[in-house]
C-alpha positions in Angstrom: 1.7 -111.4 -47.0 4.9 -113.1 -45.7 3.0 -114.8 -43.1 0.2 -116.0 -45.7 2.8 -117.8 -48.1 4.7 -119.7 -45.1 1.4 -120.7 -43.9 1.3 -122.6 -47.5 4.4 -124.5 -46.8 4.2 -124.7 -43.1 0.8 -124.5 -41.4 0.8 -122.4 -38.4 -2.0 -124.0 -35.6 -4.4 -121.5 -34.2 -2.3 -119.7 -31.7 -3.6 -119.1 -27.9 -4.0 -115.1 -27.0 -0.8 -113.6 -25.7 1.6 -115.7 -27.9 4.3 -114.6 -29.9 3.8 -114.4 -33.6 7.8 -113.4 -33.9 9.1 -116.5 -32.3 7.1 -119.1 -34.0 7.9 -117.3 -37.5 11.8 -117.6 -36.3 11.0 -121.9 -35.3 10.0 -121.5 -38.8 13.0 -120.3 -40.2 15.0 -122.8 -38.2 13.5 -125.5 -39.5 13.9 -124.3 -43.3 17.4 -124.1 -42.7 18.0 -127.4 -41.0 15.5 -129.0 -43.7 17.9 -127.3 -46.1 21.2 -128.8 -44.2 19.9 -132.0 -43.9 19.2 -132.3 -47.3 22.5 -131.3 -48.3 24.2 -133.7 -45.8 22.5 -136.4 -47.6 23.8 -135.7 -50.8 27.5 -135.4 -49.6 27.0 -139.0 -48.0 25.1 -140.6 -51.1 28.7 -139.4 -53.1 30.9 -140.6 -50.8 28.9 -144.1 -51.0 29.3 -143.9 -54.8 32.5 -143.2 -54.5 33.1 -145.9 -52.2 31.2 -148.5 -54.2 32.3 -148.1 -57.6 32.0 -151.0 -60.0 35.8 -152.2 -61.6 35.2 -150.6 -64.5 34.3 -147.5 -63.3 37.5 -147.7 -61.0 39.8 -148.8 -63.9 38.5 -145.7 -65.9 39.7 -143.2 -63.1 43.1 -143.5 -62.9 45.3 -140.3 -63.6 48.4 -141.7 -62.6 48.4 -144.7 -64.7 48.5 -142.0 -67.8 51.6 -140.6 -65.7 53.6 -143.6 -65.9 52.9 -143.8 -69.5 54.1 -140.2 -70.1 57.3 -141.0 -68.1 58.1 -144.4 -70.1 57.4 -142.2 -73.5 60.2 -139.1 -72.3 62.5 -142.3 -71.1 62.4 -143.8 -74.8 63.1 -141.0 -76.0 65.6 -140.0 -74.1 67.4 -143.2 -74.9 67.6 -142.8 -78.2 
């Protein structure tokens, strides 16, 4: 049944008599998993290039520190009072 379904996704060629069912099933498998690794990879490096290449506004909007300053400036004020 196993064999049947990842025929559907991968296509197993006719096989010559004497080979090993086992070690093409595990190629298989491999290649599953480095499909899956790849495609992961690619969506590390897309959001690194968004992150990268954000537009001014964007870049204006992310700024934590900026609120930081303004928290400190308030506590001074009132400090000085």
């Amino acid at each position: 049944m196993a064999i049947k379904s990842l025929q559907l996704v991968f296509p197993i060629p006719n096989r010559p008599q004497g080979s090993n069912l086992r070690e093409e099933i595990v190629g298989i498998k491999i290649m599953v998993v480095f499909l899956a690794m790849n495609a992961k990879h690619r969506k590390r490096k897309k959001k690194k290039y968004k992150e990268k290449y954000k537009t001014e506004k964007e870049q204006h909007e992310d700024k934590p520190k900026d609120k930081q300053r303004h928290r400190k400036q308030k506590k001074n004020k009132y400090k000085e009072r």
